[in-house]
Backbone as ProteinMPNN parsed JSONL, in Angstrom:
{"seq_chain_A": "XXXXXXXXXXXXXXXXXXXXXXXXXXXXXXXXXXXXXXXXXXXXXXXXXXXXXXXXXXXXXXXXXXXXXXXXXXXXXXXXXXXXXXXXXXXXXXXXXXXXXXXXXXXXXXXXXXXXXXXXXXXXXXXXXXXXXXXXXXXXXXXXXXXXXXXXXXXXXXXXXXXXX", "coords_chain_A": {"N_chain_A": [[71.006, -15.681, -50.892], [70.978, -16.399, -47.417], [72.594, -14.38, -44.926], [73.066, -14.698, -42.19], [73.029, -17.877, -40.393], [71.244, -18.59, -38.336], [68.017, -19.014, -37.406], [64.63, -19.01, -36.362], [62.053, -20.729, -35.093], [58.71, -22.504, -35.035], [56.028, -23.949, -33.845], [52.704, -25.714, -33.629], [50.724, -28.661, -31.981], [50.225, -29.703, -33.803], [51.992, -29.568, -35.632], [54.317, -30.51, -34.555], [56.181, -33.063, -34.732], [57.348, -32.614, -37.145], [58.42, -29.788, -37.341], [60.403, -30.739, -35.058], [61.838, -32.482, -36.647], [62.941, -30.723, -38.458], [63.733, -28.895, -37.678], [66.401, -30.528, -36.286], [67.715, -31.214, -38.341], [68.761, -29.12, -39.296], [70.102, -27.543, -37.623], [72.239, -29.841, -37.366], [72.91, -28.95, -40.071], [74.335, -26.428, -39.513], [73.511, -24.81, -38.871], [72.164, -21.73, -36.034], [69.407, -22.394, -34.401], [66.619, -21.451, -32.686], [63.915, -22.22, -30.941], [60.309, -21.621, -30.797], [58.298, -22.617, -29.398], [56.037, -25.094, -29.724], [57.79, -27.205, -27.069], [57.13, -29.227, -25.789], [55.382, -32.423, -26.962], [53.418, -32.866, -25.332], [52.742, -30.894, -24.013], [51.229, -28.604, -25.769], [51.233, -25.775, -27.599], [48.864, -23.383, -29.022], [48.617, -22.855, -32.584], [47.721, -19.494, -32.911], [49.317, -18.835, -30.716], [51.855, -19.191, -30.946], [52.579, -18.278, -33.417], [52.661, -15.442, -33.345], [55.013, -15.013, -31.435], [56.962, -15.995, -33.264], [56.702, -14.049, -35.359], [56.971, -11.849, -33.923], [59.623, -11.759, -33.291], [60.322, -11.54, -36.129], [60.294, -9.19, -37.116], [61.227, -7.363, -35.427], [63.652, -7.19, -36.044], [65.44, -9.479, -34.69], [65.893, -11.852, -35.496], [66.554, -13.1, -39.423], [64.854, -14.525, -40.854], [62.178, -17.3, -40.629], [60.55, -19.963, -39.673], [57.178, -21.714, -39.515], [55.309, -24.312, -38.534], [51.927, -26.102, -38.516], [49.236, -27.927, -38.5], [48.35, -27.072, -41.299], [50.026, -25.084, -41.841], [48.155, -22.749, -42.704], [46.889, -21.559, -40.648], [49.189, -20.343, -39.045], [50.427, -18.71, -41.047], [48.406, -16.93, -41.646], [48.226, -15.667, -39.129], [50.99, -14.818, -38.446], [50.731, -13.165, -40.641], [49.381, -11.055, -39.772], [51.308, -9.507, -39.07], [53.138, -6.458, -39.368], [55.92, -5.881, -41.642], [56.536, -7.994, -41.788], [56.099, -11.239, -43.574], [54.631, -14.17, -44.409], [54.663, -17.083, -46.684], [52.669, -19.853, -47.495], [53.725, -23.05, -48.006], [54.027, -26.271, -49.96], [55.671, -27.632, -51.207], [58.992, -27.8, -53.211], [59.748, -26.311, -54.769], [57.581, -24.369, -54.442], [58.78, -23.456, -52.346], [61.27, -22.103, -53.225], [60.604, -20.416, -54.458], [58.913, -18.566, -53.263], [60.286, -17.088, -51.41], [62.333, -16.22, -53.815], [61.088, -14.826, -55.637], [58.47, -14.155, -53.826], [60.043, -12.603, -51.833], [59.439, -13.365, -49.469], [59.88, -13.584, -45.718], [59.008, -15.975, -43.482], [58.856, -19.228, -43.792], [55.798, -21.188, -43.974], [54.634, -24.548, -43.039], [52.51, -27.743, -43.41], [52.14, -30.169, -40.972], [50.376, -32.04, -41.225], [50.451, -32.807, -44.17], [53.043, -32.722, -44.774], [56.059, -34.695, -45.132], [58.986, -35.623, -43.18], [61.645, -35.478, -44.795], [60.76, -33.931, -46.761], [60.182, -31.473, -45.945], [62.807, -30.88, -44.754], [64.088, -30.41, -46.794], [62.749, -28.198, -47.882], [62.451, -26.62, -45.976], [65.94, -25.605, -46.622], [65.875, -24.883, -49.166], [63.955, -22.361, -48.696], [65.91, -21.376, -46.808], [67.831, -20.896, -48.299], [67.891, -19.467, -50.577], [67.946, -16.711, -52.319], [66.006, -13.416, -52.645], [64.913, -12.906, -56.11], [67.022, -14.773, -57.013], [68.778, -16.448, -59.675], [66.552, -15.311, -61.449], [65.841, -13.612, -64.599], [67.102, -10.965, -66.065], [65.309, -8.846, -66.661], [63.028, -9.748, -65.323], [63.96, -9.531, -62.478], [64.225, -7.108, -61.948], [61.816, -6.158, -62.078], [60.318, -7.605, -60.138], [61.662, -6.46, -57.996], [60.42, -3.538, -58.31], [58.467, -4.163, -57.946], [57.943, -5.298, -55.191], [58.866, -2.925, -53.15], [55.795, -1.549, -54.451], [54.785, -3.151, -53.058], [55.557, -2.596, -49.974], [55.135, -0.157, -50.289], [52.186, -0.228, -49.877], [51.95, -1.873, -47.813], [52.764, 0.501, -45.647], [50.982, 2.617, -46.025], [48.418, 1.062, -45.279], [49.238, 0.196, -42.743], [49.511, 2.687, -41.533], [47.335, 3.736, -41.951], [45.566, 2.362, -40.329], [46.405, 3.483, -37.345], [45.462, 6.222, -37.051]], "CA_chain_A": [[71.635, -16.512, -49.872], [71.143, -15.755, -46.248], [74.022, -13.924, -44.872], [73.18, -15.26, -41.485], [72.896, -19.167, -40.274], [70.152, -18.128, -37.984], [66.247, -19.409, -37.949], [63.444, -18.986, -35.258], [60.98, -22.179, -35.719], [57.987, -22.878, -33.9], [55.13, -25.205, -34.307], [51.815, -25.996, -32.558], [51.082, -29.434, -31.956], [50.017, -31.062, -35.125], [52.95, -29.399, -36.336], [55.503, -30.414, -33.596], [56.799, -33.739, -35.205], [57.85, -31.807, -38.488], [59.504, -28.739, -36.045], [61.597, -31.483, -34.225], [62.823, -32.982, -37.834], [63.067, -29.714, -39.393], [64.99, -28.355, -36.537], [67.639, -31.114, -35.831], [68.21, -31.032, -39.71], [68.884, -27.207, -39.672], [71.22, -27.589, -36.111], [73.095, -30.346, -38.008], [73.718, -27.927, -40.991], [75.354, -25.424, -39.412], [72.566, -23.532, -38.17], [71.651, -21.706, -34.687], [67.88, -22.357, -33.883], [65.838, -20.765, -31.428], [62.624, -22.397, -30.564], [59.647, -20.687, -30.013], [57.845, -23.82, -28.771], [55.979, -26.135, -28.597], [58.974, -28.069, -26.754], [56.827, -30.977, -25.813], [54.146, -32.916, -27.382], [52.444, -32.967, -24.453], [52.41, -29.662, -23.451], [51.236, -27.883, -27.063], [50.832, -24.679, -27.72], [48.291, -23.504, -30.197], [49.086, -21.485, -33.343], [47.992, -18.312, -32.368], [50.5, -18.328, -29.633], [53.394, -19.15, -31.363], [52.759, -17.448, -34.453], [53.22, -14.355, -32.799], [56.712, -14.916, -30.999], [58.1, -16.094, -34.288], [56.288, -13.097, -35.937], [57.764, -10.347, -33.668], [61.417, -11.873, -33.467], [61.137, -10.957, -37.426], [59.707, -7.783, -37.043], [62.014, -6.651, -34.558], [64.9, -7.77, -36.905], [66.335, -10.579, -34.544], [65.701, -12.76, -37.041], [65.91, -12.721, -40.602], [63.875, -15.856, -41.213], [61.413, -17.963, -39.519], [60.096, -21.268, -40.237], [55.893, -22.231, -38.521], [54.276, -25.575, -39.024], [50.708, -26.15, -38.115], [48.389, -29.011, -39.545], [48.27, -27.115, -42.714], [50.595, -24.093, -42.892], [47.42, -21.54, -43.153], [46.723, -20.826, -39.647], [50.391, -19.812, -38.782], [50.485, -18.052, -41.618], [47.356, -16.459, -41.355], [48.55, -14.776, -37.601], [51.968, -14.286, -38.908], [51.236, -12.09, -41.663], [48.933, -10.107, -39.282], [52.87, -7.989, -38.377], [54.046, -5.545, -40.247], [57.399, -6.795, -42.352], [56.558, -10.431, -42.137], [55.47, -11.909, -45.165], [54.893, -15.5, -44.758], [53.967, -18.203, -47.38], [52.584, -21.254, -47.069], [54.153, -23.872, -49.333], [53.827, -27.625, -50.145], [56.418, -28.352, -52.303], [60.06, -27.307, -52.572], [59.828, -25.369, -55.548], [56.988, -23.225, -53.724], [59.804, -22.556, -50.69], [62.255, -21.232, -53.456], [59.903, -19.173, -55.557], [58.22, -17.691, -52.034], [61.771, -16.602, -51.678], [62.762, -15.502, -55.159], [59.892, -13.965, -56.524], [57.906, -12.666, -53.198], [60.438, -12.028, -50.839], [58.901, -14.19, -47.83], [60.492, -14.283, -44.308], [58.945, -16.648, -42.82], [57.702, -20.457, -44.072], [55.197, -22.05, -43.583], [54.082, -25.82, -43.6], [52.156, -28.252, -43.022], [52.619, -31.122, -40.752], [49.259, -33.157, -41.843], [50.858, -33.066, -45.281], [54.593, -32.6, -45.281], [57.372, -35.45, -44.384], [60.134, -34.879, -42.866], [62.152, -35.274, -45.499], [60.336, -32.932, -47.661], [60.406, -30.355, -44.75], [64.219, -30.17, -44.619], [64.655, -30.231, -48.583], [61.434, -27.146, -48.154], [63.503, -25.492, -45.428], [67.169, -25.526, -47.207], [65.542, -24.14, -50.438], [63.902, -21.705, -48.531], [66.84, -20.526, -46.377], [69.333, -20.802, -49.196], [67.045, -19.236, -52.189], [67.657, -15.073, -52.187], [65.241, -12.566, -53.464], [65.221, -12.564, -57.303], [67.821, -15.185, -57.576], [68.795, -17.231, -60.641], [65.481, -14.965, -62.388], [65.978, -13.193, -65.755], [67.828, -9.771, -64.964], [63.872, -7.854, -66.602], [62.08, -10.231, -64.028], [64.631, -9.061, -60.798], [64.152, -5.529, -61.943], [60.338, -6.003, -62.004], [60.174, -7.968, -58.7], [62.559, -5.077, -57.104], [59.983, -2.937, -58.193], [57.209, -4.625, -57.257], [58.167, -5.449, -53.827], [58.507, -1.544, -53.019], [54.607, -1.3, -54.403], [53.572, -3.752, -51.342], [56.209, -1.702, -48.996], [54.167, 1.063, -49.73], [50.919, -0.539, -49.704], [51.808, -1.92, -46.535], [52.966, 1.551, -44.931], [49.569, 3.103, -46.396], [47.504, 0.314, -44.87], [49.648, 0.416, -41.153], [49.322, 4.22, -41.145], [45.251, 3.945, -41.956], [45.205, 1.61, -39.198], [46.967, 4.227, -36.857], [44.424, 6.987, -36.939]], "C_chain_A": [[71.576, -15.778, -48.54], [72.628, -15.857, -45.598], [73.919, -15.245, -43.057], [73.079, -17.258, -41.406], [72.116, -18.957, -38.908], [69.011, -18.273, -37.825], [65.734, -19.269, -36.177], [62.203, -19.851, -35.826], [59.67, -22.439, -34.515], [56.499, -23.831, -34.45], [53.956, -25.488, -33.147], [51.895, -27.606, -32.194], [50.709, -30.532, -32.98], [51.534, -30.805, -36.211], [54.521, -29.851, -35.93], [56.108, -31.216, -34.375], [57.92, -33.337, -36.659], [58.82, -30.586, -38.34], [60.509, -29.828, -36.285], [62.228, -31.741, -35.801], [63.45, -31.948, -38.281], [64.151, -29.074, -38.397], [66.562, -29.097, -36.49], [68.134, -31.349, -37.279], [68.945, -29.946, -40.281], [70.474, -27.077, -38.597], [72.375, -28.353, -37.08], [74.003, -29.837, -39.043], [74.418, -27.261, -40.486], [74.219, -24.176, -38.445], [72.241, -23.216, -36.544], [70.197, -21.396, -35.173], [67.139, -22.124, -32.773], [64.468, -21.341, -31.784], [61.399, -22.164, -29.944], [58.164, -21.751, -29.635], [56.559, -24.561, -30.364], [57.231, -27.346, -28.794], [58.478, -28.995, -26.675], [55.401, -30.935, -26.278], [53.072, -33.117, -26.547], [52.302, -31.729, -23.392], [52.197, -28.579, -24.825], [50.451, -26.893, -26.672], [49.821, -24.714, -28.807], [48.583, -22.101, -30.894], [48.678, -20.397, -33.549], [48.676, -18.089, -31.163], [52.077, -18.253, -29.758], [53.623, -18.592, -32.574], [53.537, -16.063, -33.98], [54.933, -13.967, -32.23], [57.596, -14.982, -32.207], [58.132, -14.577, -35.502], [57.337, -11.451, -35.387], [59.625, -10.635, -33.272], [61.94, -11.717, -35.416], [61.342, -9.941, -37.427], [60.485, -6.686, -36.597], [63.641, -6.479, -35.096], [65.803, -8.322, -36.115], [66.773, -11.565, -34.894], [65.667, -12.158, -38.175], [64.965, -13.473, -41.134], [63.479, -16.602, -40.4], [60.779, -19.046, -40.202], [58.364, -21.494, -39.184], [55.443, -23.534, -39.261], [53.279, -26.084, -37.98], [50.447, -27.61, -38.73], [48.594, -28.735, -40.796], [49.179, -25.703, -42.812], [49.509, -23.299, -42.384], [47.556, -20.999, -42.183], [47.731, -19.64, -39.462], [50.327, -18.869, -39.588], [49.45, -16.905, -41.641], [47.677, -15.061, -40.221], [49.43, -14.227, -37.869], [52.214, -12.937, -39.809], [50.422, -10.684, -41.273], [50.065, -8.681, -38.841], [53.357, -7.412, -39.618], [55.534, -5.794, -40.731], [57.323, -7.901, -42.103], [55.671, -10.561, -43.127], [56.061, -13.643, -44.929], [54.219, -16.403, -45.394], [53.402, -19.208, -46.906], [52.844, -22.328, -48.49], [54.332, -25.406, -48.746], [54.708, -27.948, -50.748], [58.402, -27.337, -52.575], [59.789, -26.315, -53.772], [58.492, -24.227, -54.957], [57.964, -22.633, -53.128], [60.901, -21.892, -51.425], [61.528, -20.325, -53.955], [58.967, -18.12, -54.593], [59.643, -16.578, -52.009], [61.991, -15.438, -52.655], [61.804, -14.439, -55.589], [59.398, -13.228, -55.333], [58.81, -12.231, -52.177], [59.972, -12.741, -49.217], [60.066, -14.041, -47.047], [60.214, -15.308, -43.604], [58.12, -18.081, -43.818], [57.49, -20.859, -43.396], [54.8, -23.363, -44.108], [53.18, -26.18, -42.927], [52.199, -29.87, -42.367], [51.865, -32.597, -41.083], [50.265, -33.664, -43.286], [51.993, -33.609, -45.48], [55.596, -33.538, -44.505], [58.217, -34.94, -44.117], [61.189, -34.507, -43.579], [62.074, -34.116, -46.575], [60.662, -31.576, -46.817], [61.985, -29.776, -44.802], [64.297, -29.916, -45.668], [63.802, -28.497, -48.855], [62.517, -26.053, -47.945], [65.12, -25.119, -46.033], [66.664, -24.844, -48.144], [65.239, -22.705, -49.861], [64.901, -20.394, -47.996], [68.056, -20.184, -47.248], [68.954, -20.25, -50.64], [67.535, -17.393, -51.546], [66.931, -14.59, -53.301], [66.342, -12.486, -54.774], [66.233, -13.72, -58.055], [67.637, -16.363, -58.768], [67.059, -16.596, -61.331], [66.667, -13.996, -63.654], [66.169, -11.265, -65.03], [66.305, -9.202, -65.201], [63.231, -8.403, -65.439], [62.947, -9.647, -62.4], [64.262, -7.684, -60.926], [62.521, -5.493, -61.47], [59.939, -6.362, -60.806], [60.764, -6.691, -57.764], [61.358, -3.88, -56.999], [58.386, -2.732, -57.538], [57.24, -4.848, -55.729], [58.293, -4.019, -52.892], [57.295, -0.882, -53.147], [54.151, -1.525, -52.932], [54.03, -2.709, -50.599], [55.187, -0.455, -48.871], [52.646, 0.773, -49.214], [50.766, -0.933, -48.233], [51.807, -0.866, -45.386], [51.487, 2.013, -45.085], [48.568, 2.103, -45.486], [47.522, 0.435, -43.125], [49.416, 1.676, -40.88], [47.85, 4.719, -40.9], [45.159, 3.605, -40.128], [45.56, 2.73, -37.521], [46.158, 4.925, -36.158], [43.376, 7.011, -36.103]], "O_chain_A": [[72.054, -14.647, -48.465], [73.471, -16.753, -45.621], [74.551, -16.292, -42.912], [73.069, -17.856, -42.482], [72.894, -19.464, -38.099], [68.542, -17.224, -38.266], [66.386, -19.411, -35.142], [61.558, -19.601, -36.845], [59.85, -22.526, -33.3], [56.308, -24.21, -35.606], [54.231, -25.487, -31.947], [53.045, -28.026, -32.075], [50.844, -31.756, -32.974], [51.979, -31.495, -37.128], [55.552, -29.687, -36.582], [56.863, -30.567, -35.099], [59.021, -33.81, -36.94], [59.806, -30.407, -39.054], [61.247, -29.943, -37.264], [63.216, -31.055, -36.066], [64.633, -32.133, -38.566], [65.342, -28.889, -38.647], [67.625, -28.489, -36.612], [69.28, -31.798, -37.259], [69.544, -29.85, -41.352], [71.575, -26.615, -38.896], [73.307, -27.691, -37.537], [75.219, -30.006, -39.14], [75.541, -27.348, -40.983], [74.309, -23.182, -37.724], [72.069, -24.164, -35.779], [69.828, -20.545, -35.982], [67.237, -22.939, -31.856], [63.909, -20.989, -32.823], [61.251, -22.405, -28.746], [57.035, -21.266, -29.714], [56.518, -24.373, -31.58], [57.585, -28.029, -29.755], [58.965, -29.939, -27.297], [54.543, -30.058, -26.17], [51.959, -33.48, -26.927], [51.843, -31.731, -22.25], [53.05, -27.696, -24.913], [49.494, -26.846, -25.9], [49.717, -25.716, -29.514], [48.728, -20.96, -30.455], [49.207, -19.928, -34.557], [48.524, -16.996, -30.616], [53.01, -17.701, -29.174], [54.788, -18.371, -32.904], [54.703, -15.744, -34.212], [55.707, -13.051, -32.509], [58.641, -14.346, -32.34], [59.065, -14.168, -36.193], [57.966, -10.561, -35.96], [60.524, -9.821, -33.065], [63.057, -11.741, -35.933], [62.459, -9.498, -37.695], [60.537, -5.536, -37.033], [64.538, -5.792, -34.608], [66.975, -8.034, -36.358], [67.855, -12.107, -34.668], [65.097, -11.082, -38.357], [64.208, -12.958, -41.956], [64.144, -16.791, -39.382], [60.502, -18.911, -41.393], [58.553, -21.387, -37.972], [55.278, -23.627, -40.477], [53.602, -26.427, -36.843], [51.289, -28.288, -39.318], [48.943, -29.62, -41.577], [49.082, -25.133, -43.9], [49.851, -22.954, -41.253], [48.211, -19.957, -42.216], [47.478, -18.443, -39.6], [50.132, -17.813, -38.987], [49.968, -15.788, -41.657], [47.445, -13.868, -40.418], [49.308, -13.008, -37.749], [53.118, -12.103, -39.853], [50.509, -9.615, -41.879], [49.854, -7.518, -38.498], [53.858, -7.927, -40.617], [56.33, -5.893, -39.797], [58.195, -8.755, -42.26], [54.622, -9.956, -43.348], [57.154, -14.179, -45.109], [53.139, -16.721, -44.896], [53.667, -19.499, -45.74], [52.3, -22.326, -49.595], [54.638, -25.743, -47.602], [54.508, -29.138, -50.988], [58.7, -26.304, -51.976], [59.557, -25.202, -53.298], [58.747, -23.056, -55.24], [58.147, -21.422, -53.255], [61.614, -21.14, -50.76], [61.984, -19.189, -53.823], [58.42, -17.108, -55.031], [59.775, -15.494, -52.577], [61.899, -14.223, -52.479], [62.061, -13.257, -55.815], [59.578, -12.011, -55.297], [58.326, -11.329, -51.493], [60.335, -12.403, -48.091], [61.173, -14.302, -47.517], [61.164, -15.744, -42.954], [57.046, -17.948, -44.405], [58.108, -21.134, -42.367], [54.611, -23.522, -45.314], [52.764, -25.511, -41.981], [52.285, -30.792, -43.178], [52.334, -33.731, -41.179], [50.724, -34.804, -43.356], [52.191, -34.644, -46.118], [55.949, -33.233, -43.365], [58.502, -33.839, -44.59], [61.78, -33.461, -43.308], [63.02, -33.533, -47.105], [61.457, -30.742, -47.249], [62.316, -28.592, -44.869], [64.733, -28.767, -45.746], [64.136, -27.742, -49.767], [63.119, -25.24, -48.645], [65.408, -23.972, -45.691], [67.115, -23.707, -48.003], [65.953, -21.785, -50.262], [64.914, -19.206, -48.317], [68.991, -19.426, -46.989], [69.582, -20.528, -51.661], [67.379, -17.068, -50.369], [66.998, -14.975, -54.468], [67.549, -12.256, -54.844], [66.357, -13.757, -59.279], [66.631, -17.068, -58.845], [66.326, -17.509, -61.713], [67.88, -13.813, -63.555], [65.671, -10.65, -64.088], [65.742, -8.978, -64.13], [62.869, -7.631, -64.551], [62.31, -9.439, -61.368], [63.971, -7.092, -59.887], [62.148, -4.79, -60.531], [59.193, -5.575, -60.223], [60.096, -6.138, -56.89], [61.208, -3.282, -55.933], [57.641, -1.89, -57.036], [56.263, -4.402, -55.127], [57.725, -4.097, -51.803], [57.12, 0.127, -52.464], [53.592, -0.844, -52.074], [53.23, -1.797, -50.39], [54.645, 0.053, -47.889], [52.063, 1.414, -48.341], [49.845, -0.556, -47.508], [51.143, -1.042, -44.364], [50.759, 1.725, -44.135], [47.768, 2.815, -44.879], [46.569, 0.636, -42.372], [49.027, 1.832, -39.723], [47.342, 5.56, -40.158], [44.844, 4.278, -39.147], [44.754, 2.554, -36.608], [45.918, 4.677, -34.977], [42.508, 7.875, -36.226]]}, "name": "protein", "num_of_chains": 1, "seq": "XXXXXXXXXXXXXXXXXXXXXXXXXXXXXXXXXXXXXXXXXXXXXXXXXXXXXXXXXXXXXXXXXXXXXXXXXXXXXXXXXXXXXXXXXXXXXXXXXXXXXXXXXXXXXXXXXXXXXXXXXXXXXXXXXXXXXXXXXXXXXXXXXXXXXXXXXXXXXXXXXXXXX"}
């Protein structure tokens, strides 16, 4: 369960319509949302520009979670997972947005707005923001995920440190 009520959302412009729902669905809950554009449909950004903002407000830990929707999810995701401590999925379905969650630990989802209604979008986002690492798994599977998630950590340090050099 996220401790905060908290999200950073952003969206290019095939993704905007699915933002706006996904947003005023999230506001309504209870949530503060920060928008890292595109504000209007007629001024769109494209998702390498907003990947990034939502990417380094994880990174930086002003966020704990971030929501991107593109046409399909990949792009965003794609740019997103270029930062160090962001790990973001791309999921279609709600049981993807809890098991991104549960099982890998994701910060940030992603969708797609070609695909995903609005309805599905908020039911995606609630699972996602309300699912915590490991939860409702089998206590051997949380132990094994716990331990596994410390592999990447390192794999990721090892990989950022190459990169360094």
């Amino acid at each position: 369960m996220m401790d905060e009520k908290r999200v950073v959302i952003g969206s290019d412009k095939s993704g905007f319509h699915l933002k706006e729902a996904v947003k005023a669905h999230l506001i309504e809950s209870g949530y503060e949302v920060e928008d890292a554009g595109t504000l209007k449909e007629e001024e769109p950004k494209p998702y390498f520009k907003v990947a990034p903002v939502v990417a380094e407000k994880i990174q930086s830990g002003e966020f704990q979670r971030g929501i991107l929707i593109c046409g399909t999810g990949m792009g965003m995701a794609v740019v997103a997972n270029k930062y160090k401590g962001v790990y973001a999925a791309v999921c279609e379905s709600t049981y993807a947005a809890n098991k991104c969650r549960a099982i890998n630990d994701a910060n940030v989802l992603t969708m797609g707005g070609w695909m995903i209604g609005p309805e599905l979008g908020c039911d995606m986002a609630d699972q996602f923001l309300n699912t915590g690492f490991t939860q409702n798994l089998e206590p051997w599977r949380q132990e094994f995920l716990k331990g596994a998630r410390e592999q990447v950590y390192d794999l990721e340090k090892e990989i950022y440190d190459k990169a360094e050099k």
